[in-house]
Backbone bond lengths (Angstrom), bond angles and torsions (degrees), N, CA, C in turn:
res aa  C-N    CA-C-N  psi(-1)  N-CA   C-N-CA  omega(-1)  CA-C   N-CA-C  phi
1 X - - - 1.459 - - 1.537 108.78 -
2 X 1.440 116.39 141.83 1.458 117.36 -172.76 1.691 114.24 -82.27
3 X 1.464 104.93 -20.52 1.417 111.26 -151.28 1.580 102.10 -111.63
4 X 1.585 143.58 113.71 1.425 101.01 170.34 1.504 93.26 -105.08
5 X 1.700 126.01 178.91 1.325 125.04 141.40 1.286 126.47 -106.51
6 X 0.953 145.54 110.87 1.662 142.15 140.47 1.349 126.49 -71.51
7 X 1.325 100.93 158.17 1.476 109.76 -178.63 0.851 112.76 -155.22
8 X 1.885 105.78 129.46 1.333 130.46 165.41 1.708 140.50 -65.06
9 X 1.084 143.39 172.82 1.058 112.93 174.09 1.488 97.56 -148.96
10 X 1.729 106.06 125.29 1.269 125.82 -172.42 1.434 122.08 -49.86
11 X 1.103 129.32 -29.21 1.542 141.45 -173.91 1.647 91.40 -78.92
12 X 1.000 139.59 -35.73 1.401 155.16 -158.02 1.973 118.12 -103.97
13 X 1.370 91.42 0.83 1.571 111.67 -176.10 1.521 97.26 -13.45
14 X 1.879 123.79 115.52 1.040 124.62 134.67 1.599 115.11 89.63
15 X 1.787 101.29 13.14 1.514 125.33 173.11 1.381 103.92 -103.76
16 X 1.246 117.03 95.36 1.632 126.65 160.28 1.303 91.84 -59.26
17 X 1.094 141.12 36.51 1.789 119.24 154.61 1.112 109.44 -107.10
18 X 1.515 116.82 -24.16 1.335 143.22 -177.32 1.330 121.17 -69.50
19 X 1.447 114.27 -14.14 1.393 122.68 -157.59 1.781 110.84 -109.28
20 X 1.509 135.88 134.22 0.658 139.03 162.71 1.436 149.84 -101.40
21 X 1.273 150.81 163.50 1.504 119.89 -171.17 1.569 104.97 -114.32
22 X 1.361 124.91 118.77 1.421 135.36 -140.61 1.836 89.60 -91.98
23 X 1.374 117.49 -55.53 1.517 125.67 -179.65 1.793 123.16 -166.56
24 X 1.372 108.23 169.13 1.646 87.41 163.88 1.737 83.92 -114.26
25 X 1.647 98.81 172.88 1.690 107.87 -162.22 1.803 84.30 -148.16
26 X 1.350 105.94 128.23 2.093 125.08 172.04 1.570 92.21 -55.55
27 X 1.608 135.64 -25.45 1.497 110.31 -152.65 1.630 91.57 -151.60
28 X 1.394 103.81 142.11 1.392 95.45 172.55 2.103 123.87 -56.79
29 X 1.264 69.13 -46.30 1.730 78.96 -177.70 1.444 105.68 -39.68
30 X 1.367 137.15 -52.52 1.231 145.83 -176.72 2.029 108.19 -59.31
31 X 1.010 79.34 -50.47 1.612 101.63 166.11 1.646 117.00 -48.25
32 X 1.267 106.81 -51.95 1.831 124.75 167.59 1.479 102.14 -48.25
33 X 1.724 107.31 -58.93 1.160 111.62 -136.66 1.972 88.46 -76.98
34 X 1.002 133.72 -30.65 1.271 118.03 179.79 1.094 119.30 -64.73
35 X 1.813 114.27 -47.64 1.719 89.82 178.24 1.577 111.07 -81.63
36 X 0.691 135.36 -20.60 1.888 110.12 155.69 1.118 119.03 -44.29
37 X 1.153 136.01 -51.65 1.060 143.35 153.55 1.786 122.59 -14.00
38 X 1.204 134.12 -75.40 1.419 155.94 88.52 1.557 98.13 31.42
39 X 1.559 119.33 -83.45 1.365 98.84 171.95 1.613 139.49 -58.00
40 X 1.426 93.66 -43.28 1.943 103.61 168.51 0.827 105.67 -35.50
41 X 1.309 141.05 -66.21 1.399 169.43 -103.48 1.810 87.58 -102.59
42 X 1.198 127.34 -88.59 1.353 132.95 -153.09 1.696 95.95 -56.34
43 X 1.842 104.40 -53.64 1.492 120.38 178.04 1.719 112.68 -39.82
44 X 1.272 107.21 -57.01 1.736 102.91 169.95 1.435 125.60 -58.83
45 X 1.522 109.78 -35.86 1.598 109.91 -179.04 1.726 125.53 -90.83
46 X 1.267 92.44 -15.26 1.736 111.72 168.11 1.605 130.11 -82.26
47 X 1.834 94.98 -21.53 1.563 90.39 -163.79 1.733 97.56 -89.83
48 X 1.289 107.96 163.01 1.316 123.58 -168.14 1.489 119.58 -130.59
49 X 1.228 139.84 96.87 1.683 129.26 163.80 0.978 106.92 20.96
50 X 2.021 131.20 119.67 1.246 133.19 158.08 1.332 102.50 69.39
51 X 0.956 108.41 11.87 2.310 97.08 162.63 1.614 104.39 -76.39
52 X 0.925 102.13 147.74 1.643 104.17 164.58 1.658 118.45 -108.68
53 X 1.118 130.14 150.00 1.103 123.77 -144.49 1.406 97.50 -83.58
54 X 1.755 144.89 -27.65 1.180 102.65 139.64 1.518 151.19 -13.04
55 X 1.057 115.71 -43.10 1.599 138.71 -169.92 1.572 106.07 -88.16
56 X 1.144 97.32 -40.12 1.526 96.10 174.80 1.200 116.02 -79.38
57 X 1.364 128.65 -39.37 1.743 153.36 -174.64 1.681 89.11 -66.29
58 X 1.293 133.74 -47.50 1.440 125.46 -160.65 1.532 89.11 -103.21
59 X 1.234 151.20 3.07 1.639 140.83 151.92 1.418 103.95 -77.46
60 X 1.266 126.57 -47.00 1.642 122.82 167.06 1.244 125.61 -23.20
61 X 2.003 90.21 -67.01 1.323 95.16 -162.56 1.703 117.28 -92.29
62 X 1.547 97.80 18.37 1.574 106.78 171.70 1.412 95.82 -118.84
63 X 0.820 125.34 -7.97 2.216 112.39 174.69 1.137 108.74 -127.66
64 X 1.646 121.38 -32.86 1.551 112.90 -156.91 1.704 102.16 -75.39
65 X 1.737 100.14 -178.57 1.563 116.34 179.92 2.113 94.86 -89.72
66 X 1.112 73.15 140.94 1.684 82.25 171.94 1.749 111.83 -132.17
67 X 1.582 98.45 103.35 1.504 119.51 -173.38 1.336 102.09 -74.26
68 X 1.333 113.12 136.54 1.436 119.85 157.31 1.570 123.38 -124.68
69 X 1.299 128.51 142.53 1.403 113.72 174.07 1.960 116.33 -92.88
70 X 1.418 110.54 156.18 1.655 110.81 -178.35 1.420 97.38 -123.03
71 X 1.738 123.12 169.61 1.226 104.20 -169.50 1.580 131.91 100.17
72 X 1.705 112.57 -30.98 1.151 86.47 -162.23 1.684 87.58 -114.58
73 X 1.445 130.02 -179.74 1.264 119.50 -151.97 1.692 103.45 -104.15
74 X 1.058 125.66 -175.13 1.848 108.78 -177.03 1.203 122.30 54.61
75 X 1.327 109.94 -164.59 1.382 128.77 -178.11 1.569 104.27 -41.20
76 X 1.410 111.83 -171.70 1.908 107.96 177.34 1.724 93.38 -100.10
77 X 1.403 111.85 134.32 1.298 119.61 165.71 1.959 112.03 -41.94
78 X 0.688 103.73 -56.22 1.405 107.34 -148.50 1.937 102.15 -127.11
79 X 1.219 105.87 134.54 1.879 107.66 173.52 1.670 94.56 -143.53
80 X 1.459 80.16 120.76 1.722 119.20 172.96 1.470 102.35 -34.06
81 X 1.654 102.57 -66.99 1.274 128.13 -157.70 1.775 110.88 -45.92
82 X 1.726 97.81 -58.67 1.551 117.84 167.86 1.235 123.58 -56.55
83 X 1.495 112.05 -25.84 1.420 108.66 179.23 1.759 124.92 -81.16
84 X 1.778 80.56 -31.10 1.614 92.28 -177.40 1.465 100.01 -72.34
85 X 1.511 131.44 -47.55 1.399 130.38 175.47 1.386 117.01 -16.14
86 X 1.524 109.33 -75.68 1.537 137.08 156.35 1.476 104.34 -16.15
87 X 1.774 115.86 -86.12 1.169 117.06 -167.34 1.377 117.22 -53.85
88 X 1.531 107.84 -28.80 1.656 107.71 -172.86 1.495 103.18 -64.81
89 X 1.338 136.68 -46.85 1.156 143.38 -174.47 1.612 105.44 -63.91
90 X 1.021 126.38 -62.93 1.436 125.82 175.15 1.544 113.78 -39.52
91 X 1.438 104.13 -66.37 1.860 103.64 178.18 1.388 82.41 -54.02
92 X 1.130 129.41 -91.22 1.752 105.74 -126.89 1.797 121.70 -68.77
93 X 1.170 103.01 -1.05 1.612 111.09 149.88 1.280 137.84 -64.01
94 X 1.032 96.87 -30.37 1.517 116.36 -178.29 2.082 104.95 -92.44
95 X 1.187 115.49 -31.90 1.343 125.66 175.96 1.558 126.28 -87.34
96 X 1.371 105.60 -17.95 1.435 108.32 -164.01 1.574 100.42 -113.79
């Protein structure tokens, strides 16, 4: 498999003990699509009435899982961090 994912976990900043191996994936895209996935995931069950996506963006990146992909060539496909940014702003526009 070309793609793997692992995932870190933010509360745990920078403890490979902490870290698990989520899957390997034939295509990056598939590869994308899990850790978004992974992020939605914490982003839907964490956010709360009247958070602002600051608040939500800095609960992420102090509790949530932060997926990364290995494998692929260049720069890193995909950042947790940027994505959740994004998503944090979107949900709470749409909620507030």
């Amino acid at each position: 498999m070309p793609y793997t994912v692992y995932v870190d976990d933010n509360f745990h900043y920078q403890d490979e003990d902490e870290r698990y191996k989520l899957g390997d994936y034939e295509t990056l895209e598939a590869a994308v699509a899990a850790c978004k996935g992974i992020v939605d995931d914490f982003l839907k069950a964490n956010y709360k009435p009247g958070m602002s996506a600051v608040e939500l963006h800095r609960h992420y990146t102090g509790f949530g899982e932060d997926p990364f992909i290995t494998g692929a060539t260049g720069p890193s496909p995909f950042s947790a961090w940027e994505y959740a940014r994004e998503r944090c702003e979107a949900i709470t526009r749409s909620q507030n």
